[in-house]
C-alpha positions as CSV (number, residue, x, y, z in Angstrom):
1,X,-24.9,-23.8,32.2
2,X,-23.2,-20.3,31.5
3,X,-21.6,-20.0,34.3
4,X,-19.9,-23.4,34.1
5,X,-18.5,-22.7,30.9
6,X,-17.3,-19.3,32.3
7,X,-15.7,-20.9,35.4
8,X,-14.1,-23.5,33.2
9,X,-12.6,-20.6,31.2
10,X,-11.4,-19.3,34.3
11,X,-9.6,-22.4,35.3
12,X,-8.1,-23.2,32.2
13,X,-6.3,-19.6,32.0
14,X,-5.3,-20.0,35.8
15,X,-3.9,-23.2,34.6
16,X,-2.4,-21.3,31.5
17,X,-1.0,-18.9,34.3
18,X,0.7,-21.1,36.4
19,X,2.1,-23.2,33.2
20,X,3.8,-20.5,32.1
21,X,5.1,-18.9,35.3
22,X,6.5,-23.0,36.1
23,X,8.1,-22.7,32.6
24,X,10.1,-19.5,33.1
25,X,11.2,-20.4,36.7
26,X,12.4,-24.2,35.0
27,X,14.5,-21.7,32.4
28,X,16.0,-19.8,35.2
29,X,17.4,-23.2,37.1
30,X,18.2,-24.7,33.5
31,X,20.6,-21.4,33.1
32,X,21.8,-21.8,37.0
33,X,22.6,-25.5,36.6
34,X,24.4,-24.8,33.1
35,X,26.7,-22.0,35.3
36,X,27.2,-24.5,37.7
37,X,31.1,-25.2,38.2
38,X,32.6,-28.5,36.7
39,X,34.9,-30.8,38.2
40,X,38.1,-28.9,39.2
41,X,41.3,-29.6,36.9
42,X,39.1,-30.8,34.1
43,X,39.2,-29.6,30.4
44,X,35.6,-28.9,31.2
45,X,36.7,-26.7,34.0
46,X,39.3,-25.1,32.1
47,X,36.6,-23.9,29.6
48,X,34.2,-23.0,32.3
49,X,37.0,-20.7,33.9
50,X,38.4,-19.1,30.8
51,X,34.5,-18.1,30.0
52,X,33.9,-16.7,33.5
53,X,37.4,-14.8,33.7
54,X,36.6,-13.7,30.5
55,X,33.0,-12.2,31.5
56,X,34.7,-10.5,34.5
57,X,37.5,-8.8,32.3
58,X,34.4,-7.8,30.2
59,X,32.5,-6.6,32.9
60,X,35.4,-4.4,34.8
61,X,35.3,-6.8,38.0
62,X,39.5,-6.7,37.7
63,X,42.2,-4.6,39.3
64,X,45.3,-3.6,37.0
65,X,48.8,-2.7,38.4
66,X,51.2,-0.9,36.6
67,X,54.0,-2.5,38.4
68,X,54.7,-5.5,41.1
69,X,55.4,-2.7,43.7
70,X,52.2,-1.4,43.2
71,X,50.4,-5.0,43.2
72,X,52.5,-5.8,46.7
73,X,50.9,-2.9,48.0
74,X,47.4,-3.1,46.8
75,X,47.6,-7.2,48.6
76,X,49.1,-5.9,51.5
77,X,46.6,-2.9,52.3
C-alpha cells in the first residue's frame, strides 16, 4: 500500500513538471504571436513599426551619417 501512495506522489509531481514546463513554453509563443507583424499600412502596423524602430535605436542596431556623401558611400560599399 506504501508504495502506491509513493508512486502516486511521483506521478502527480511528473505531472506538476510537465504542467509547468507546458505553461512557460505557451508564454513564450504568447510573446512570439504578440511580436508578430500586423497587416502592412495599417494604424496597427504603424504602431507595431514605430515600437520596433524604436527598440532598435535603443539597442544600437542603426548606422548614423554625418552627411549624404558619407550615407552614398556607406550604400554603395
Amino acid at each position: 500500500m506504501n508504495q502506491a501512495a509513493i508512486s502516486q506522489q511521483k506521478t502527480l509531481e511528473d505531472i506538476l513538471e510537465r504542467l509547468d514546463k507546458l505553461a512557460k513554453e505557451l508564454k513564450v509563443i504568447k510573446e512570439r504571436l504578440a511580436e508578430s507583424e500586423p497587416p502592412y499600412g495599417s494604424e496597427a502596423w504603424w504602431q507595431w513599426s514605430e515600437k520596433q524602430a524604436s527598440k532598435e535605436i535603443a539597442t544600437g542596431k542603426v548606422v548614423k551619417f554625418d552627411s549624404v556623401e558619407e550615407a552614398i558611400k556607406w550604400l554603395n560599399s
